[in-house]
N, C-alpha and C positions, 0 to 999 in steps of 0.2 A: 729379155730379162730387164726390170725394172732398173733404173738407174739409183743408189742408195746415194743421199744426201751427205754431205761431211758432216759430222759432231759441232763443227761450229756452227753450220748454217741452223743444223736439228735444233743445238742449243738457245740461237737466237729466234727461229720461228716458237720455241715456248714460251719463251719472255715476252713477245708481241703478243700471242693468245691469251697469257696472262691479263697483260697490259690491255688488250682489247675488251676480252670479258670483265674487268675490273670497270673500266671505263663505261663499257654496258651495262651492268648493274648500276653505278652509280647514276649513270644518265635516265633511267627510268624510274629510279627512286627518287630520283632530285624531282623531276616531272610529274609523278604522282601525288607526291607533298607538295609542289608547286600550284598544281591544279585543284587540290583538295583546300588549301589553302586560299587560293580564291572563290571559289563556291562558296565556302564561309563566312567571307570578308562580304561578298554580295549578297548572301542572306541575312547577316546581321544588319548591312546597311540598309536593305529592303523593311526589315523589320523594326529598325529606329525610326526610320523616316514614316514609316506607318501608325506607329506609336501616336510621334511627333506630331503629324496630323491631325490624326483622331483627339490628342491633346488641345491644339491648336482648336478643332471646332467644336469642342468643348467647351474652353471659353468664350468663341468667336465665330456664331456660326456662318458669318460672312465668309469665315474664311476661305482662302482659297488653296486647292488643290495642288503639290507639288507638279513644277513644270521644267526640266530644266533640261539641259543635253544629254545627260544620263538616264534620269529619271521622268516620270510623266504620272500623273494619279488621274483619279476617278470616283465621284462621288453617285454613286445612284439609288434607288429605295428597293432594297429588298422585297423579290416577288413584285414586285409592279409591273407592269408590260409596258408603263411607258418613260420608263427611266434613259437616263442620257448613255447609260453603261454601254460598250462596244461588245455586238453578238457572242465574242466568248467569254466573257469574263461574267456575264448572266450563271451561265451553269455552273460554272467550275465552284467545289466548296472552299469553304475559307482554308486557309492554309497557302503553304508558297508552291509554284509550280513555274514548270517551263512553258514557251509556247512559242510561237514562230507567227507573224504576224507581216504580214507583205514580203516574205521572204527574209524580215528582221527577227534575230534569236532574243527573245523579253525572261529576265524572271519574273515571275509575279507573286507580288504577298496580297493574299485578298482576306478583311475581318467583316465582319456584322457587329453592329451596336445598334438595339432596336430594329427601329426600321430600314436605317440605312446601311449601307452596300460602299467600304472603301478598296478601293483598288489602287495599287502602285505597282508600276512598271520598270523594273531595271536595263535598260540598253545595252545586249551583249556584246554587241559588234566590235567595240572598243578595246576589250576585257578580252573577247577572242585574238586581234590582230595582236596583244602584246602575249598572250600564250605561244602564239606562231611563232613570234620571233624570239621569246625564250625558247622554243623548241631546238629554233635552228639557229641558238649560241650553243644549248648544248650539245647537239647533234656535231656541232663544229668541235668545242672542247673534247669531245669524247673521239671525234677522227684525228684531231690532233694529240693527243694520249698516247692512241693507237702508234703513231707514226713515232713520237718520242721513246715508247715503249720499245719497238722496233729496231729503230739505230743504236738505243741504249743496250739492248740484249744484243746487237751485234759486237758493238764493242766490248761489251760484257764476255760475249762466248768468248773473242779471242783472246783474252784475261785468263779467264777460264780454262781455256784449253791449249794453252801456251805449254804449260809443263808437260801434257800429253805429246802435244806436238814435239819438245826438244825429247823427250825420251823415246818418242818413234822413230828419229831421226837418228 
C-alpha cells in the first residue's frame, strides 16, 4: 500500500510546483524577449552601419570599409568574377542573413548601388557568450525561486494547517 503524504508536506509540495512553474514560465519568457531583443539591436546596427557606408562612399569613394572587432565590411562589383568579395557573400541576395564562417557565427547585411556589392559582417561570438550567461543567471534565479517557493510553502502549510492539526488532536 502506498504510503499517503501528510497535508502539510501535500500543502507545501503545491506551493513549490507553483513557485517552480511560475519561475519557469517566467524564465523562458524573459529569454525569448531577451533573445528577440538582441537579434534586433544586431540587425538595426547591421543596417546603420551599412547605410553609414554606402553614405560615407558616396561622398568619398576612397573610402574605407568598416573594420573593427565586431564588425568587418566588403566592398566588391556586382556580377564581376573578379571582385575582392569572400566566396559567399558572391551569391547570397541583398538583404540580411546568417552564416557561419571558419566556424565563426556572422550576421550579414549585403546592398547593391549600381554596380557595386557592400557587405557587412556582424561577429556573433560575443553577443552569443553574453546570451549563455544571461541564460544561466536566469536558469540560477528561476532554481533559486524554486527553492524560496519551497521553504515558504513549507512554512506556509504549517500556518496553514495548524487549526487542522489542533482540532485533530
Amino acid at each position: 500500500m502506498a504510503r499517503r503524504h501528510s497535508l502539510r508536506l501535500r500543502v507545501a509540495f503545491a506551493f513549490a510546483g507553483l513557485g517552480a512553474m511560475l519561475s519557469l514560465l517566467l524564465t523562458v519568457g524573459i529569454w525569448f524577449a531577451a533573445h528577440d531583443v538582441s537579434q534586433r539591436l544586431m540587425d538595426q546596427t547591421l543596417k546603420a552601419e551599412l547605410e553609414d557606408y554606402m553614405a560615407r562612399r558616396a561622398r568619398n569613394p576612397n573610402s574605407l570599409p568598416p573594420d573593427t572587432a565586431s564588425l568587418r565590411g566588403y566592398l566588391g562589383k556586382a556580377g564581376t568574377a573578379g571582385d575582392v568579395l569572400p566566396g559567399p557573400f558572391r551569391t547570397l541576395p541583398p538583404g540580411q542573413h546568417e552564416i557561419e564562417l571558419d566556424g565563426i557565427p556572422y550576421r550579414v547585411a549585403i546592398d547593391e548601388r549600381g554596380n557595386d556589392r557592400y557587405v557587412v559582417l556582424f561577429n556573433e561570438e560575443r553577443q552569443k557568450r553574453r546570451e549563455q550567461r544571461f541564460l544561466a543567471y536566469l536558469i540560477t534565479g528561476a532554481a533559486l525561486m524554486t527553492l524560496l517557493s519551497t521553504l515558504g510553502g513549507i512554512w506556509l502549510a504549517g500556518l496553514v494547517i495548524a487549526p487542522v492539526t489542533d482540532l485533530a488532536q
